[in-house]
Every structure is written in C-alpha cells, then in structure tokens.
C-alpha positions as CSV (number, residue, x, y, z in Angstrom):
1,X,17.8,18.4,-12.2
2,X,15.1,17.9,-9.4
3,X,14.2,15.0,-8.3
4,X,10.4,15.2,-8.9
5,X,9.2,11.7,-10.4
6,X,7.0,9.9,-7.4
7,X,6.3,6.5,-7.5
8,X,4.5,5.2,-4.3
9,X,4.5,1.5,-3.4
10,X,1.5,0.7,-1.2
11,X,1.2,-2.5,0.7
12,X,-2.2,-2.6,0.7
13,X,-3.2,-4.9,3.7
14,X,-0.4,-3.5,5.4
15,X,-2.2,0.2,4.5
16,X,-5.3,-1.5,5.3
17,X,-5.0,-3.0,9.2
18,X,-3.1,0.1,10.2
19,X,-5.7,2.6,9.0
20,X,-8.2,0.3,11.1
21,X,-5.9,0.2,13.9
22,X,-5.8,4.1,14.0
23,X,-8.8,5.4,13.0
24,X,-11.7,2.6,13.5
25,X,-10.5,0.7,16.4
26,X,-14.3,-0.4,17.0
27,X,-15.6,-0.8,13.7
28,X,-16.8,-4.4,12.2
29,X,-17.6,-3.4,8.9
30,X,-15.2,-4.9,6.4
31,X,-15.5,-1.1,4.5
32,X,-13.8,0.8,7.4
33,X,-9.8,1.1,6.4
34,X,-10.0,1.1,2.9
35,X,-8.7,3.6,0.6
36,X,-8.2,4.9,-2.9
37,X,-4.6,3.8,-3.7
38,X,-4.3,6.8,-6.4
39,X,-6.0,9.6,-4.1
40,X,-3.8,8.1,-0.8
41,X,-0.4,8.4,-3.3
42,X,-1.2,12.3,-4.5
43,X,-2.0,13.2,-1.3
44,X,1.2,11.3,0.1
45,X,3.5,13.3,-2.7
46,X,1.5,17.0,-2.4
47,X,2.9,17.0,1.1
48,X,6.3,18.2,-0.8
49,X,6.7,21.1,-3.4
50,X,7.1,20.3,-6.8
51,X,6.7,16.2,-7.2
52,X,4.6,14.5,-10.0
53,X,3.0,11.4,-9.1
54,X,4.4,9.2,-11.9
55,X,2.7,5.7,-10.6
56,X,0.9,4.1,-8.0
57,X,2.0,0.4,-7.3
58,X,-0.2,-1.8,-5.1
59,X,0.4,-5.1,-4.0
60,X,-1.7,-7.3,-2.1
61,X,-2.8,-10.9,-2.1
62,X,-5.8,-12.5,-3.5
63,X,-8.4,-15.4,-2.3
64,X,-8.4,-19.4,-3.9
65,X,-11.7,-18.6,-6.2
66,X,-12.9,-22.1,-5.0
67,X,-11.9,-21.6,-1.2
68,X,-13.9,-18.3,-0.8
69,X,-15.5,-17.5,-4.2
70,X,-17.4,-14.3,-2.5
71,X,-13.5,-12.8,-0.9
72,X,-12.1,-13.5,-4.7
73,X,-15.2,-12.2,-6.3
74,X,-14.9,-8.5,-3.8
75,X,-11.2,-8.4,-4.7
76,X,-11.1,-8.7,-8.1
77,X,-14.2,-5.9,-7.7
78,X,-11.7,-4.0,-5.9
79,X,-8.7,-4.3,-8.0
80,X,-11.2,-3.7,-11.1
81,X,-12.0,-0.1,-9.2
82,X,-8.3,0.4,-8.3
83,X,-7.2,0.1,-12.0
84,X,-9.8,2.0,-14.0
85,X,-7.3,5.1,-13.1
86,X,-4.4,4.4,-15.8
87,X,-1.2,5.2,-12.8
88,X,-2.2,2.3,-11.1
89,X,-0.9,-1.1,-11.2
90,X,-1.8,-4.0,-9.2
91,X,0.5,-6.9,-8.4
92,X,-1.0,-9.6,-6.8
93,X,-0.5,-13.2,-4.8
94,X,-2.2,-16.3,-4.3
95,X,-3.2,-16.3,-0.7
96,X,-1.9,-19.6,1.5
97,X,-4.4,-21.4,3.1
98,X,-3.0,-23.4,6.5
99,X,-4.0,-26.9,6.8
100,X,-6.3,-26.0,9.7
101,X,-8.5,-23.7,7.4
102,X,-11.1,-22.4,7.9
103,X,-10.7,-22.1,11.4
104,X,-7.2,-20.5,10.6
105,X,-6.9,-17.4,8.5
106,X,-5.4,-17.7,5.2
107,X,-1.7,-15.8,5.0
108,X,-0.4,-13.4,2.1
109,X,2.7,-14.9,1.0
110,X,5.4,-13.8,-1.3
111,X,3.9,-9.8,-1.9
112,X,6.2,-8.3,0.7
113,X,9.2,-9.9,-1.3
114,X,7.4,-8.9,-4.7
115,X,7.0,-5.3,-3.4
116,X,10.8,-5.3,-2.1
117,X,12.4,-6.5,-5.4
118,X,10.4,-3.7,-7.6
119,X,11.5,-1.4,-5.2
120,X,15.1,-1.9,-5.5
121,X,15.0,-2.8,-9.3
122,X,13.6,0.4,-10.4
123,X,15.7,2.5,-8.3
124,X,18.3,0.5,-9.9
125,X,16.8,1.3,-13.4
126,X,16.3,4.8,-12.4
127,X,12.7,4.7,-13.1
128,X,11.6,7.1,-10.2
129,X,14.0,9.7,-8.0
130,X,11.5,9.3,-4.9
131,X,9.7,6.4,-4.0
132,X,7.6,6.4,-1.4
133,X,7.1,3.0,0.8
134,X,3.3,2.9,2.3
135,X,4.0,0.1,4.7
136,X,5.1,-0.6,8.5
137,X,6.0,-4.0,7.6
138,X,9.6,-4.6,9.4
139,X,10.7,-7.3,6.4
140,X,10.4,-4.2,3.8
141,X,13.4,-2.7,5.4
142,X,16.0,-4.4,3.5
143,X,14.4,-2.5,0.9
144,X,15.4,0.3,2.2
145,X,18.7,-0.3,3.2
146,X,19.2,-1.4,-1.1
147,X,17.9,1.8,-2.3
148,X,20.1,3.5,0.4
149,X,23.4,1.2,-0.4
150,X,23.2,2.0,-4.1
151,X,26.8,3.2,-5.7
152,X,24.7,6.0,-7.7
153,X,22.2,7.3,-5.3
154,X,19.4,8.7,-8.3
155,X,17.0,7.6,-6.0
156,X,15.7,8.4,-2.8
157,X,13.2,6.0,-0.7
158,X,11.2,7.6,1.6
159,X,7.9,6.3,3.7
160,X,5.0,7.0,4.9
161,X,2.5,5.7,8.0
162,X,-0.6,6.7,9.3
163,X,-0.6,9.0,12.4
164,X,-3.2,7.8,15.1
165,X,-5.0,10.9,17.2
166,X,-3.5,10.3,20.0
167,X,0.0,9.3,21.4
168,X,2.9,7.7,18.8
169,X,2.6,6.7,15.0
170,X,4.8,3.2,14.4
171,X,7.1,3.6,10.6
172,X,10.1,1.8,9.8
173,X,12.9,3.0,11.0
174,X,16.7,2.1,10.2
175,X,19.3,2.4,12.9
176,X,21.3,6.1,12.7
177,X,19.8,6.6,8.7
178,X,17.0,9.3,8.2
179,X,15.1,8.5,6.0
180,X,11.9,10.4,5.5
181,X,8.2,10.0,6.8
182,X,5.4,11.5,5.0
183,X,2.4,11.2,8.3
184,X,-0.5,10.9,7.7
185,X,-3.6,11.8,10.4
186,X,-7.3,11.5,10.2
187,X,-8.2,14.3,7.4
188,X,-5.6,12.7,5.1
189,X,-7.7,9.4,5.8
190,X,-11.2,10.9,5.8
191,X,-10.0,12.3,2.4
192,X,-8.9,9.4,0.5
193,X,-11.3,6.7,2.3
194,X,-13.5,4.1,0.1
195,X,-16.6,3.4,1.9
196,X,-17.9,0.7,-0.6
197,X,-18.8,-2.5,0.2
198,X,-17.1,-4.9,-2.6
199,X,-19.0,-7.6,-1.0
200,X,-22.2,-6.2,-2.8
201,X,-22.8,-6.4,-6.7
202,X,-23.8,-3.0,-7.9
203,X,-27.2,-2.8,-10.1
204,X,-25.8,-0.3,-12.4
205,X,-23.0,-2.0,-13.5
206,X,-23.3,-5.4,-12.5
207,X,-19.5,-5.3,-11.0
C-alpha cells in the first residue's frame, strides 16, 4: 500500500522565530512570522505526489493569564483561529517565568518533549506513514532517531525548514541517515502567512 497518510508536527515558536529570522529580519511587528498551521502543513505535503494531509498538530506554549493577561488573551485568540479548521489540534504548555521576570523573558518548557513523545507514539501506533517535523530544534532529534530505530518501520519521519533567500537553510540533520527535507522559500511563506494582529479584539466577533 502507499504510504500517503500525512501528519505534520509544527513547533510553532520554533516555526515562528525561524520564518522571522529568514524572511523579516527588520521587522518589529509582532504579526511578521506567523502562519496558518493548516495552509503551512498542505503546502508542506503537496510538495510530494499522492499524500493526504490527515492532521496538523501544533504545539506551543501559553502565557500565566495573571502574569501577562494581554499575551494569554492573543493566544488563546490565536489557538481559537488555529482550531476552527477540524485537522488541527493544539497542545499547549504553561510558560516558565524566571525569577528575574520581567526583565527576563519567560521560557517554553516541556512542548519540545510533548511534541517528541507524540511523535514516536503514533508512529508506534501506526497512526500516520509520514510525519513531517516543522522544527530546527536540535532536542527534537531523538525523535527522529525513534521513528528511524523502530523494529517495523510503517513510518517514515521526514522534516521540513524554511529556506532563507540567500546563502544556507539550517534543518536537523542526523549523522550518515537521510532523512528528508521538505524547503520551504519565500512564496511558500508569503502563501501561508497570517498577518493579524491577535493583540487587537475584532468588532465583528468580539474574539
């Protein structure tokens, strides 16, 4: 049978810097670097004949509503958006806040190892044949290497990283294994970009 069931993991902060990094190196706006998770993970699997996008999985972590009320109010606007599309599913994480905040940034804790362990376990489970890693976080590559050590290899892990304009695209990478990258440049951003401000209650719907 082929293996055509796509499930893409998307570490969205992860997804999120790096799409900055590339493609809006001077911007301020908080806007610039997002994306839809669900148009991102179709355009991801098109890039290959004959997939179906079974599921879009997005981790990411979320402000202390009484630390920053505004950040967890734009988030949960955000995650609100994400999920009105019935593939996706959000898994979040309490942000940590360092004893020095707010002068120190608050630190996502425990979504890489969240993302990593769904990974595994449904290759395990056989509940995709290609998952697709959206991340160029080096602790995700254990990951990897489970998916790639499994005794009945139904499953194949691939990734995928955005491609800057100009000189070399950073991925994971796992000493003398290929494993797949699915690149992605500018037009794949531009195509897939969300250019709302969550920070702002819209009048129409209050949200």
């Amino acid at each position: 049978m082929p293996k055509n069931r796509a499930v893409v993991f998307l570490d969205y902060q992860n997804v999120y810097r790096r799409a900055r990094a590339c493609f809006h190196l001077d911007a301020l706006s908080h806007p610039a670097g997002q994306i839809h998770p669900v148009q991102l993970a179709q355009r991801i699997v098109e890039k290959r004949l004959e997939r179906q996008l079974e599921g879009v999985r997005v981790y990411r972590g979320l402000p202390d509503s009484t630390k920053d009320p505004r950040g967890y109010a734009a988030a949960r606007r955000q995650i609100t958006a994400w999920e009105r599309d019935p593939k996706t599913s959000v898994f979040i994480r309490a942000l940590r806040y360092p004893g020095a905040w707010p002068m120190d940034k608050p630190e996502e804790k425990g979504v890489d190892v969240a993302l990593a362990v769904d990974f595994v376990v449904m290759a395990v489970r056989s509940e995709y044949d290609v998952g697709i890693l959206v991340s160029n976080d080096t602790d995700l590559l254990p990951a990897l290497e489970g998916v790639l050590a499994l005794d009945d290899r139904s499953a194949d892990p691939e990734i995928a990283s955005w491609q800057p304009d100009s000189g070399y695209g950073h991925r994971l990478r796992i000493s003398g294994v290929g494993v797949w990258c699915n690149w992605l440049t500018r037009s794949d951003y531009e195509a897939v970009a969300d250019p709302r401000d969550y920070n702002v209650v819209t009048r129409a719907t209050g949200k």
